[in-house]
N, C-alpha and C positions, 0 to 999 in steps of 0.2 A: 599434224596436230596429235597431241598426246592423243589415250583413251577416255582420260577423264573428262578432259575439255566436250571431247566427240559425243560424250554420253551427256556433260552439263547441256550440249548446244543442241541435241537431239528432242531432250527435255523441254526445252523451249522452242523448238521450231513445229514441235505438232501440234500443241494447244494453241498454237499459233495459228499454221498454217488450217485447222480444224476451223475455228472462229473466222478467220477472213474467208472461206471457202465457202462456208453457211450463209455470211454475210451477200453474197453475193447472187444467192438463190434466186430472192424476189426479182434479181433486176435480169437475170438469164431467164425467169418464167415468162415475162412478156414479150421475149427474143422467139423462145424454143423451149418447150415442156421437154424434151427429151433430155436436154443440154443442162437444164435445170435439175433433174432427178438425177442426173448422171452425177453433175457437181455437188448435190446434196449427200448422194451415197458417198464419195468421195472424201466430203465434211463429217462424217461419222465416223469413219476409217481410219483419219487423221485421229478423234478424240479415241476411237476404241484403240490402237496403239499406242497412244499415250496412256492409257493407262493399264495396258498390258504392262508394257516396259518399266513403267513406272513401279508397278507391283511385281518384277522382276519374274513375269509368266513366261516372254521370250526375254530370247536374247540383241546385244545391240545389231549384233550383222543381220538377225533377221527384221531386226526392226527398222534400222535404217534401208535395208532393199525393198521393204515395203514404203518407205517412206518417198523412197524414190521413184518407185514405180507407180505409185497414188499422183505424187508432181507431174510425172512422165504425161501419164494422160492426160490430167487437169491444163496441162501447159499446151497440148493438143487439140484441145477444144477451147482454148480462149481465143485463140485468130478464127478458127471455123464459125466460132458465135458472132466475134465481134465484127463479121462483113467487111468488107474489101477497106480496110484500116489499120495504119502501121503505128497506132496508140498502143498496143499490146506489147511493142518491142522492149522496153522497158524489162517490163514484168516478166518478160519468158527470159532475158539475162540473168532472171533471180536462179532458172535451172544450175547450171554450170557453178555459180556461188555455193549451191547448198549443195551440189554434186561434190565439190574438190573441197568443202568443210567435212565432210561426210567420210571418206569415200578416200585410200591412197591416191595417189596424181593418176597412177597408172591405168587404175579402172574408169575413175572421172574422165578422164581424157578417151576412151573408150565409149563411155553412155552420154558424153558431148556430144561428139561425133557423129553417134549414132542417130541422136535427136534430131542435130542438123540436117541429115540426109533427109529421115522423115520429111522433113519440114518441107526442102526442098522440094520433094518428088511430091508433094502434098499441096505446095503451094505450083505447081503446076497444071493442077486438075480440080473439074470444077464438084465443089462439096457443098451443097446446101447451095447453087446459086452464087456460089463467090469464089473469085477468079483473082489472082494478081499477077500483074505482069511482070516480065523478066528484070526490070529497072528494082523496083519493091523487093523480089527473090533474090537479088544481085544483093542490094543494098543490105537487106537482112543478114545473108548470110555472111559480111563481110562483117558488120558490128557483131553478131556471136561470134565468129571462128578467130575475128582479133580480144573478144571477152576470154574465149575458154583456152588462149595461147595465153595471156595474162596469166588467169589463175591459174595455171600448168604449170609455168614455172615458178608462179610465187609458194604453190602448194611443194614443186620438187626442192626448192631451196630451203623451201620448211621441212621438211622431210630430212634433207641431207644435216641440215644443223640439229635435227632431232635423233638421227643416228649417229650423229657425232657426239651427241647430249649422251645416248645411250651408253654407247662404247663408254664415253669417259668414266660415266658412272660406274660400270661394270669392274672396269680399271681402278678408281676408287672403295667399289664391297670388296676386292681383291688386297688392296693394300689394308683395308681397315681389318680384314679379317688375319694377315698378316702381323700387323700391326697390335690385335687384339692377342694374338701366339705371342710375341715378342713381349708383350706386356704384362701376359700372365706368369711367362718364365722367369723375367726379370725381377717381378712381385715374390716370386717363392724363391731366387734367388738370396731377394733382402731381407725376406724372413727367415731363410737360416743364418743370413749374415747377422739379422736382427736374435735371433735366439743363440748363435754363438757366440757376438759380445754383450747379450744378458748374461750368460753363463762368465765370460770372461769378468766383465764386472762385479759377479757374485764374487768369484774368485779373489779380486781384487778388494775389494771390500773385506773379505775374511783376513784375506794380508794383511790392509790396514787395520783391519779391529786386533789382530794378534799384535800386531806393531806396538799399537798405541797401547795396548793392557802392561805390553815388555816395559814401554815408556814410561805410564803409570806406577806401574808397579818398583820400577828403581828407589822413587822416596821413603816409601811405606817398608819397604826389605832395608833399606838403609837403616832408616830409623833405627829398626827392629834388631838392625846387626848391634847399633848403637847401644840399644838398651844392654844388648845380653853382652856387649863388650867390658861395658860399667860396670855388671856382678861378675863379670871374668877376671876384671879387675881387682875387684874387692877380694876376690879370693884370692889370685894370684901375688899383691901385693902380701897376703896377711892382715888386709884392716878389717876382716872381721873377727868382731870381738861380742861373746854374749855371755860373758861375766854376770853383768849384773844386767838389775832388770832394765835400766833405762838403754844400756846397747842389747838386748833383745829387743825393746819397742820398736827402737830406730832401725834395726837390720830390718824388724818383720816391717816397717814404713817400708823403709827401702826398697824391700822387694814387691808387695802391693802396687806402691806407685810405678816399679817397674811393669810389672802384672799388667794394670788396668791401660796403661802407655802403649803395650804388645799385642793386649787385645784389641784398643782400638785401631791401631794398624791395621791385624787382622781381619777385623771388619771393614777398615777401609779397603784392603783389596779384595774383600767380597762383594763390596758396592760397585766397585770400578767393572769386577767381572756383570755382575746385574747390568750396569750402565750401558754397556759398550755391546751387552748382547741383544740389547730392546732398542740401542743406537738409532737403527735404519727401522725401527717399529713406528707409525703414523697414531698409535693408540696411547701414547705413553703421558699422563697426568700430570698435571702443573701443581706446585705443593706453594704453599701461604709460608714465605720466611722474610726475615729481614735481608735488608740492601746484604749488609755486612757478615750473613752467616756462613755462606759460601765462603767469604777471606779468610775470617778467622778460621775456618778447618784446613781451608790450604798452609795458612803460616803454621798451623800446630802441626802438620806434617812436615812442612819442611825447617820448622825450630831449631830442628836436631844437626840437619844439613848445613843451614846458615850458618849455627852456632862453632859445627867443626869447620866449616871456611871463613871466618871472622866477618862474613857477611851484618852487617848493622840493618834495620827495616826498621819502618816508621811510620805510624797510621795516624790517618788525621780522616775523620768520619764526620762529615758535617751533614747526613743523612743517613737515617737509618729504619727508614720506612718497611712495611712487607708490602711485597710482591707478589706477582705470581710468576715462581719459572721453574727449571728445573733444577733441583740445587746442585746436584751430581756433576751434573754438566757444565754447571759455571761453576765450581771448585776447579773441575778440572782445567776449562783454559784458564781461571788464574794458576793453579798449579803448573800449567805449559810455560805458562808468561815468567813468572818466577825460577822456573828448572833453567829455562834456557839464558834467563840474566846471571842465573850462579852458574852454569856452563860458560859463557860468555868471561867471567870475572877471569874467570880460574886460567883461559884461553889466553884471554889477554894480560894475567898479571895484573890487574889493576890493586892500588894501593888503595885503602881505605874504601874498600865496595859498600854501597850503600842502596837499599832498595826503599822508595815513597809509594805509600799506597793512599787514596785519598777516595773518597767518596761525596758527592755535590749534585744537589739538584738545581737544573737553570731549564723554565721554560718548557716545565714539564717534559723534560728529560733526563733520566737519572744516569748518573755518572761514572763510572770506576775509574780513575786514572792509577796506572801501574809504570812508574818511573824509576829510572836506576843511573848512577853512574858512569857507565862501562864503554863509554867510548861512541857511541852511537850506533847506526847503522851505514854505512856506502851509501849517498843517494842514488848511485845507479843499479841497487839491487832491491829499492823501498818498494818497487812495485809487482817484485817479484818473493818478497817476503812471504805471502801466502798463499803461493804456490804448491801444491803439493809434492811433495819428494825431494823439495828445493831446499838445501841447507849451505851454512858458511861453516859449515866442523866439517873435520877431517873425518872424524868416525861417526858414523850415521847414529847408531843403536837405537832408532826408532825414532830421531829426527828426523826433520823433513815433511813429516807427517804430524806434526800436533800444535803446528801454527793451522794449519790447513784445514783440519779438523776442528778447532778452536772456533775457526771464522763460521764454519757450516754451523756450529752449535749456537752461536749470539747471531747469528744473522741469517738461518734459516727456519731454529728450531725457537728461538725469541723476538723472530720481528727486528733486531737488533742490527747494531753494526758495530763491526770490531779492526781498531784501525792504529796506525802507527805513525810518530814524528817523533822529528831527531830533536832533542831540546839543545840549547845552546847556555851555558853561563858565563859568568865573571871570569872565572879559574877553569883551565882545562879538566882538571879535575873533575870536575860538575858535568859537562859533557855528557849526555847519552841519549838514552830512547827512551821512549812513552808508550805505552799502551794503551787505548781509548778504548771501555765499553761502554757504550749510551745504549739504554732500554725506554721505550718511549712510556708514557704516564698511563698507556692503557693499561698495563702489565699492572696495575694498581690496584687493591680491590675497592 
């Protein structure tokens, strides 16, 4: 038996063994006053260890030796009182029980024993007038000695399955505290692995932000080459003339409208550096604009572009509500979606390129559809379209990255989703791809 058990069953065998021991005063005073005071002292003995132990004043080996040797005696004088009568046997069985509860096998088997002999050499001689003869001594000590063989080995098997309990467990703090080393190393393992591909992904993130700015910024330095090409022109040819005053007005137009065209490039690729460096920022503020404000600044950027690849564009705005979003960001993937359809023309040679841009609301979902010409897309590559790093050009120069980018901004940073199908027409001609941004009606004010 454990210790706990020993100490619960200790707890309860005295307040026990106290109360039935007292109980039995009145009926051993009319026997033998001697026998009576003796078992009463006894019945005190019992309560005053109980609550010794109980209030933790001894300990349990001293409390349970006293417990046993309080039984010892009390089991002593129940045959001497109860006169030449084998009604008692019963009851003195109960030794040996609360011995090997109590008690390892080894020592119980020891103060069995010992009782028994008692007993014997006791029930030989005559105590108080009472005598039993050797039939009764025989009998007796054949029903204890086959009791205390009983609980001897049921106590040793308990024993042996509780040091086997033990060991295990020992075997178990050993692995667990093992096991707790392994767990800790393992942990500070993943935490530098974890804080070296945080650092890796910082890295990587600043790659793609330089990428995408190089990407970005291609239309806006275009443009701008365009404009100063124009007055490169006008000089070079000789068509400036500022004779009179109507070709002064028109030169200074000229260059004004050129002016205010350069600047606002300029400013666009300040916006893109702002945009792209508050990118990965969780703080960054939604602005009230219409559906269409964001298009039309991507087409006035790439005007100039189209214009020099005879690319055609066509809007049809059947919604034009404000929003809340960010408008930088969604410039930019139309800007994406737009570069890589005039990438794509130029790639494929296609004849008469033509870009649709439409806007629609259905079902309190608003719409951008961005369609073009150009051949379509592979259906075995539609699912890998916004993949990051994933491109069908030869020459990257920051492709790869601004489909992928595109998708994170409509569909992480608006709720959105940004999607693609090949459209099919009459005439191969017609043939191409779609672009889908749907923004749901929350985005609404």
């Amino acid at each position: 038996m454990n210790k706990n058990f020993r100490e619960k069953l200790l707890k309860l065998l005295l307040p026990v063994g106290g109360i039935s021991t007292l109980a039995n005063v009145p009926i051993l005073y009319n026997l033998n006053f001697a026998f009576a005071a003796l078992i009463f002292v006894i019945g005190v003995a019992y309560i005053s260890t109980y609550f010794f132990f109980k209030n933790q004043k001894i300990s349990y080996n001293f409390a349970s030796n006293i417990t046993l040797l309080l039984l010892f005696i009390e089991t002593l004088c129940v045959p001497i009182a109860d006169g030449n009568n084998m009604i008692f046997l019963p009851w003195v069985l109960m030794y040996p029980i609360v011995t090997f509860s109590l008690k390892p096998s080894r020592h119980s088997l020891i103060l069995s024993m010992f009782l028994l002999a008692v007993f014997t050499v006791m029930f030989l001689f005559t105590f108080q007038n009472t005598q039993y003869n050797m039939t009764q001594v025989v009998t007796f000590g054949m029903f204890y000695l086959t009791a205390v063989i009983v609980f001897y080995y049921w106590s040793k098997s308990y024993e042996e399955k509780e040091t086997l309990l033990n060991h295990q467990n020992r075997q178990l703090e050993v692995l667990n505290r093992t096991l707790e080393t392994k767990v800790e190393e393992v942990t500070k393992n993943l935490e530098e692995q974890n804080l070296k591909f945080q650092q890796q992904v910082h890295l990587a993130q600043m790659g793609e932000m330089i990428s995408m700015i190089a990407h970005q910024w291609r239309q806006p330095l275009s443009a701008i080459s365009s404009c100063i090409a124009a007055i490169e022109l006008k000089k070079v040819t000789g068509r400036i003339n500022l004779e009179t005053k109507k070709q002064q007005d028109d030169f200074i137009e000229f260059i004004s409208q050129r002016h205010e065209e350069i600047s606002e490039y300029v400013q666009t690729l300040s916006y893109t550096i702002d945009d792209f460096r508050n990118f990965f920022k969780p703080d960054k503020l939604k602005e009230e604009v219409s559906l269409t404000t964001p298009i039309r600044r991507a087409l006035k950027i790439m005007s100039s572009s189209f214009k020099s690849s005879d690319i055609e564009f066509a809007t049809e705005f059947k919604t034009d509500e404000k929003l809340y979003m960010y408008q930088n960001e969604m410039m930019q993937v139309i800007l994406n979606i737009l570069k890589n359809a005039e990438d794509n023309f130029i790639e494929k040679d296609i004849k008469n390129p033509k870009v649709n841009i439409s806007t629609y609301l259905i079902n309190d979902i608003y719409t951008i559809e961005i369609s073009d010409n150009g051949g379509g897309v592979p259906q075995e590559i539609v699912s890998n379209i916004f993949d990051p790093y994933f491109s069908t050009k030869s020459e990257k120069n920051g492709t790869g990255l601004g489909l992928y980018m595109s998708k994170i901004m409509v569909e992480e940073h608006h709720s959105g989703t940004l999607s693609l199908l090949n459209t099919e027409g009459v005439q191969e001609e017609s043939i191409g791809a779609c672009f889908k941004i749907e923004l749901k009606g929350a985005l609404k004010l």
